[in-house]
C-alpha positions in Angstrom: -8.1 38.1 22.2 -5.0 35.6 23.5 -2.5 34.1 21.3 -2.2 30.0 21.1 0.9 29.6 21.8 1.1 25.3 22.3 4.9 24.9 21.9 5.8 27.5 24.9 2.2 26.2 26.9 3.6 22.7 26.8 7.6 23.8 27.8 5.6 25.9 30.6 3.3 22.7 31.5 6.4 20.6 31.7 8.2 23.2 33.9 5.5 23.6 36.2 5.0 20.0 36.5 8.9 18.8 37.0 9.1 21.8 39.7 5.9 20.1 41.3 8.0 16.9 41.4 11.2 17.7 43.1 9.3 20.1 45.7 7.6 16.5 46.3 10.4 14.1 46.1 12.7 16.8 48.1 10.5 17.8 50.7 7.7 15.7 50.5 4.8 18.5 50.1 2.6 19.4 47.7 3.7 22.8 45.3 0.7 24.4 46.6 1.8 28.3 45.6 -1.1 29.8 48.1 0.4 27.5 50.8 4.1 28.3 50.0 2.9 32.0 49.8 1.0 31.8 53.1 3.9 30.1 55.1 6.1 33.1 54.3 4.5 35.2 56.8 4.6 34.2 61.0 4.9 32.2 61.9 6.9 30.4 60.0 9.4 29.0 62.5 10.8 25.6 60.4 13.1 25.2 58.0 11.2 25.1 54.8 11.2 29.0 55.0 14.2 29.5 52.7 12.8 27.2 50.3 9.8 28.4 50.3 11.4 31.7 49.8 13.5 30.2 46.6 10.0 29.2 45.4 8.4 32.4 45.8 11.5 34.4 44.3 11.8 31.4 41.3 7.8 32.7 39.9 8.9 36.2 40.3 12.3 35.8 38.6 11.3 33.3 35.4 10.0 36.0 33.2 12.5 38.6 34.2 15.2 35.6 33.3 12.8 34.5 30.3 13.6 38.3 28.8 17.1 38.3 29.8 17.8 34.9 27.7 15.5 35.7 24.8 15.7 39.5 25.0 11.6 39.4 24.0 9.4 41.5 26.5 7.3 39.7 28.5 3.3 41.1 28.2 1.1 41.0 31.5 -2.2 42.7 30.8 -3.9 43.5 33.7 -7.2 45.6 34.3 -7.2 49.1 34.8 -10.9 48.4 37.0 -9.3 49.0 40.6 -12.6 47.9 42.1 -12.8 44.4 39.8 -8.9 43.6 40.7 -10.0 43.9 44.4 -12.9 42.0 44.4 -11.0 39.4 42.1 -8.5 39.3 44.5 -11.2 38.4 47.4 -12.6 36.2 45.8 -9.4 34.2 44.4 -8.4 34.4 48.2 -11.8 33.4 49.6 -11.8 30.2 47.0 -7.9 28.8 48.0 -8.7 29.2 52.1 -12.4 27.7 51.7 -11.3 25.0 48.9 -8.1 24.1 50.9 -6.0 24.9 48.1 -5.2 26.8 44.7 -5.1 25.4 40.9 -1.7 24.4 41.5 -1.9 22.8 44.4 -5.6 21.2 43.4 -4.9 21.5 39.5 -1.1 19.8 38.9 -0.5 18.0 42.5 -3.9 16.9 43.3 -4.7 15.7 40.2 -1.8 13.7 39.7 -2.8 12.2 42.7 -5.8 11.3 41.9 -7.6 13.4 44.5 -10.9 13.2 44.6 -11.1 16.4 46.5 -8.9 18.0 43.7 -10.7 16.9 41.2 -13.9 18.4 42.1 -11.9 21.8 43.2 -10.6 21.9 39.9 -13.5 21.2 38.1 -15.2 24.2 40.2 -12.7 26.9 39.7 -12.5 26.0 35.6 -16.0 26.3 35.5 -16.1 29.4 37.7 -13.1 30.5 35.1 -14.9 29.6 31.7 -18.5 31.5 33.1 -16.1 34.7 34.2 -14.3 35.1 30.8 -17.8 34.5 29.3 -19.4 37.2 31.2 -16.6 39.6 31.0 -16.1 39.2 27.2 -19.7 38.8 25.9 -21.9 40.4 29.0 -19.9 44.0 30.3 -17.9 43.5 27.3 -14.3 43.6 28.3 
């Protein structure tokens, strides 16, 4: 079982959504983080590489702040099933090439948009996300 946590889920939300902003009003592109991620790698010959790089190196260094601040540890469970976390992986990959995007990208800037392509991605990979938690909780029993 998860916790409900709604006051750090909304400062999260918030965060998320202000860093979608100024990546949009500073650079004029969508915080897409398969996009950002993919750009990394060549070629990659503009000048959004080291902001892309910041971007990258700001989602791995939050929680790592986030426990130097608050000195709490910061929990990451993640399955022990080599097999499932590789065809997870697949398939999460699969989904942000063929749907031309990721939930952040589709999820927070799309939908704020008012794309109707984001929309029906998002409503796609919540659906595939409720049925997986269903399956893996009630079905294999995880």
């Amino acid at each position: 079982m998860t916790d409900f946590t709604p006051f750090a889920s909304l400062i999260g939300g918030a965060l998320i959504g202000l860093s979608a902003v100024l990546m949009m009003l500073a650079e004029g592109r969508i915080a897409g983080i398969s996009g950002i991620a993919s750009r990394l790698f060549p070629p990659y010959g503009d000048r959004l590489f080291p902001g892309r790089l910041a971007f990258i190196a700001g989602l791995v260094g939050a929680p790592l702040l986030y426990a130097a601040v608050t000195g709490a540890s910061v929990v990451q469970t993640v399955s022990s099933n080599l097999v499932l976390m590789v065809v997870a992986g697949l398939l999460v990959g699969f989904g942000s090439v063929w749907g031309s995007g990721c939930t952040s990208g589709h999820g927070v800037c799309g939908l704020a948009r008012l794309s109707r392509r984001s929309f029906a991605a998002t409503g796609v990979f919540m659906a595939a996300g409720f049925a997986t938690v269903y399956v893996v909780r009630h079905v294999i029993g995880g």
